[in-house]
C-alpha positions as CSV (number, residue, x, y, z in Angstrom):
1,X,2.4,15.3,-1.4
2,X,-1.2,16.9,-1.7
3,X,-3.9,14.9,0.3
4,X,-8.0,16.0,0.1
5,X,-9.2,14.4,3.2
6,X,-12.9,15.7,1.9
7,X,-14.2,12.4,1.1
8,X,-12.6,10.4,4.1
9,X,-13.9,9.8,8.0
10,X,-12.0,9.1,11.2
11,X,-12.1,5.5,10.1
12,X,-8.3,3.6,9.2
13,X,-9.4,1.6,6.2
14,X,-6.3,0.3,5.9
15,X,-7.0,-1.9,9.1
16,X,-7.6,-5.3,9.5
17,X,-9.7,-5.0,12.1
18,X,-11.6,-2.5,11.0
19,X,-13.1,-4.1,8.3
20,X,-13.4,-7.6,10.3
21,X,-15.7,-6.0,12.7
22,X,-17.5,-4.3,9.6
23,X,-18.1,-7.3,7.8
24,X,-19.2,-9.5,11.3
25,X,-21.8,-6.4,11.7
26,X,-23.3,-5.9,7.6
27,X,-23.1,-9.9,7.0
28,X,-24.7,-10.2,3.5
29,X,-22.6,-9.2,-0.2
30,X,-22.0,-5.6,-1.7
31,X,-20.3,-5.0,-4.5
32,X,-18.7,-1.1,-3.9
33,X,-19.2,1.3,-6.5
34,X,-20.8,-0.6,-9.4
35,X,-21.7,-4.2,-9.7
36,X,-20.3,-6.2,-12.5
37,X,-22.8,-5.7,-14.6
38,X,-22.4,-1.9,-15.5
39,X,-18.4,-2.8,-15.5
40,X,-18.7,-5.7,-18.3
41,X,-18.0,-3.8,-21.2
42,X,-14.6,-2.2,-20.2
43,X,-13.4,-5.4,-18.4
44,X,-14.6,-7.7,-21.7
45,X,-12.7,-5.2,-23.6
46,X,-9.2,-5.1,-21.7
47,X,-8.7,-9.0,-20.3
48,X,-9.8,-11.5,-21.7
49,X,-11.5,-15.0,-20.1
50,X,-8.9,-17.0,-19.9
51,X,-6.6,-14.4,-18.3
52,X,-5.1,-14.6,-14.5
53,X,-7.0,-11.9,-12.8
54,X,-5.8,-10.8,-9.3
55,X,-9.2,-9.0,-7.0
56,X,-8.0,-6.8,-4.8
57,X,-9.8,-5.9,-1.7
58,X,-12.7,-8.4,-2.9
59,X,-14.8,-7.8,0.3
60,X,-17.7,-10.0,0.5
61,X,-18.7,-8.6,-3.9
62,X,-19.8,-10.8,-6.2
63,X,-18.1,-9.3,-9.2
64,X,-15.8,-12.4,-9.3
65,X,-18.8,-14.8,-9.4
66,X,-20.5,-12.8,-12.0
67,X,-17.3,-12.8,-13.9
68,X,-17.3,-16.6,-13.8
69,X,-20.8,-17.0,-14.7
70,X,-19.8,-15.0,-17.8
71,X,-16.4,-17.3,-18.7
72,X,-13.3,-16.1,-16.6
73,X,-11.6,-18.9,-15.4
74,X,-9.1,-18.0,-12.7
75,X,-9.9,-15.5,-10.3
76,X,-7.8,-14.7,-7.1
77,X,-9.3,-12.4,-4.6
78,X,-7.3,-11.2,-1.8
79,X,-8.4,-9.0,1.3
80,X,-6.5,-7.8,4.2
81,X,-9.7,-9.2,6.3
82,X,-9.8,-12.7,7.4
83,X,-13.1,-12.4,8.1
84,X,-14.4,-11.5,4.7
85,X,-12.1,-14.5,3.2
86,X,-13.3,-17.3,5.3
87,X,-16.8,-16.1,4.4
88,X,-16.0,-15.9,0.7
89,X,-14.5,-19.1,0.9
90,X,-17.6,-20.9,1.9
91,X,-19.5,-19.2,0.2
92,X,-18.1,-19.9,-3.1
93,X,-16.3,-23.5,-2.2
94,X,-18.1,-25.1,-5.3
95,X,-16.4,-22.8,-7.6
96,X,-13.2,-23.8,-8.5
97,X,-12.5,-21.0,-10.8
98,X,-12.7,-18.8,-7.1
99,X,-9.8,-18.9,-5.0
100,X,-9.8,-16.3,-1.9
101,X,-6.2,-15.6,0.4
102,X,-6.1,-12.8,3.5
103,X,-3.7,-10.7,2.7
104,X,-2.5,-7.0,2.6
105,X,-2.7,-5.2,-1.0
106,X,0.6,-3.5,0.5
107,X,2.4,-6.5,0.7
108,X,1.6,-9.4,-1.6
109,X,4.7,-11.3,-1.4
110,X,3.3,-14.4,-1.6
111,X,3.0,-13.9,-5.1
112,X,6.0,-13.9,-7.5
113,X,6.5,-11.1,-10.0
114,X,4.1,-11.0,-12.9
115,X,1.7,-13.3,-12.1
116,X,-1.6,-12.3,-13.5
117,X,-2.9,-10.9,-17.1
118,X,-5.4,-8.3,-14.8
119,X,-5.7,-6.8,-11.4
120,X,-9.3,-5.3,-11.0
121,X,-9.8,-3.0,-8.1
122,X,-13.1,-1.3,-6.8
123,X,-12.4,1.0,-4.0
124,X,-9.4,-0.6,-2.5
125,X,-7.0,1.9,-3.4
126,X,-9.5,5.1,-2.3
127,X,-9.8,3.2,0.9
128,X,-5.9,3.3,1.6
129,X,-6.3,6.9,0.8
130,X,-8.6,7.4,3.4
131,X,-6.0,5.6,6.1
132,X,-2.9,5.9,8.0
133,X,-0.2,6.9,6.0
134,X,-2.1,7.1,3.0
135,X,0.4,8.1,0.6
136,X,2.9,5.8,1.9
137,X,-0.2,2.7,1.9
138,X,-1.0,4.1,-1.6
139,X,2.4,4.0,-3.2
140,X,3.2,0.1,-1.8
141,X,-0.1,-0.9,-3.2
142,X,0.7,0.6,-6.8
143,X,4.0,-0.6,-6.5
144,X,2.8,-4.2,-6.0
145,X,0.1,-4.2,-8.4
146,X,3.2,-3.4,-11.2
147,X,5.1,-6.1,-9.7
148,X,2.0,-8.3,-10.0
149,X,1.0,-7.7,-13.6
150,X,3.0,-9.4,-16.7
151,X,4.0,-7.4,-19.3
152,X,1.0,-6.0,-21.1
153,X,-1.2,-6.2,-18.7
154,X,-4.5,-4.4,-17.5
155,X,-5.3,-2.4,-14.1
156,X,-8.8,-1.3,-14.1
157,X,-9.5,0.8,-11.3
158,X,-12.5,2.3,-9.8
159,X,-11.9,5.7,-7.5
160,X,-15.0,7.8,-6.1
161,X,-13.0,11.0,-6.6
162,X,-9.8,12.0,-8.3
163,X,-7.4,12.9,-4.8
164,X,-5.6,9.5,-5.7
165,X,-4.2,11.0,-8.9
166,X,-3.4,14.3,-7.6
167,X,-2.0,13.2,-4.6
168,X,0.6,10.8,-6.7
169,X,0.6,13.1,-9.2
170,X,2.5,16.1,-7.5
171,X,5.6,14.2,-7.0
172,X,5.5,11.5,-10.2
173,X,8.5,12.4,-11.4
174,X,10.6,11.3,-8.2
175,X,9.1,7.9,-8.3
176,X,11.0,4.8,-9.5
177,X,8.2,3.0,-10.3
178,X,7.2,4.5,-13.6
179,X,3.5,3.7,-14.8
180,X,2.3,4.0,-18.1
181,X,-1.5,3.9,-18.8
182,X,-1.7,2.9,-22.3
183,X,-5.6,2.7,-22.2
184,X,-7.9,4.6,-20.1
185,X,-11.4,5.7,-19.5
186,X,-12.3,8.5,-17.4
């Protein structure tokens, strides 16, 4: 399997602790990539409010807050740190609409198959790629994010370069877990 290591650092992303110590040391929100504003359109146009929506690697954004200020109502945002969920937590206690769970995009377990209309993710999956094991951390994460969405559901995904695709490109057709993308934007 291909892997461009051009747009990744020493850093394991994948790591719990990792991104505890990072979010003890930057404190306040960001929102990777884009904020929720520029990504309205294309999330308005693929899941509708009223649908489950699964945030992976939620950090401390407020995309989920913006989301229910515009009319989603269930939002579930998982992140592998602890640190970043008991912020989010208190942050956004008031918000019933907000529910936030540490836990590993790799393994979600705790929920049962095809449990949400939408899984939104900014950055999570080019941070695996940047990790230990990253083909092996990217292909459990995909593999769980199938298992997650119902039938019909939406994936939108956010990558800062293409070596996600390449990388599980090259081999596609050995997979199990077949994929189809019914409606994309690039």
């Amino acid at each position: 399997m291909y892997r461009d290591v051009s747009s990744c650092n020493t850093y394991n992303y994948g790591d719990a602790l990792y991104w505890d110590a990072r979010y003890i040391q930057e404190g306040g929100s960001f929102d990777w990539y884009q904020r929720y504003s520029a990504l309205r359109p294309f999330v308005r146009n693929f899941i509708p409010l009223s649908s489950r929506i699964l945030m992976v690697g939620c950090g401390n954004a407020v995309m989920s807050e913006d989301m229910v200020k515009d009319g989603y109502e269930h939002i579930t945002n998982i992140d592998i740190s602890s640190v970043a969920i008991e912020m989010m937590r208190r942050k956004y206690e008031y918000i019933p609409q907000l529910k936030y769970l540490q836990m590993d995009v790799r393994d979600m377990s705790l929920f049962p198959d095809e449990s949400f209309d939408g899984v939104i993710d900014k950055g999570t999956l080019d941070s695996l790629m940047c990790g230990t094991d990253a083909p092996i951390s990217a292909s459990q994460m995909l593999a769980e994010v199938c298992r997650l969405l119902k039938p019909g559901g939406t994936y939108i995904l956010s990558l800062v370069s293409d070596h996600v695709w390449r990388s599980n490109s090259k081999d596609a057709s050995s997979k199990q877990t077949r994929v189809q993308l019914e409606n994309y934007v690039v």
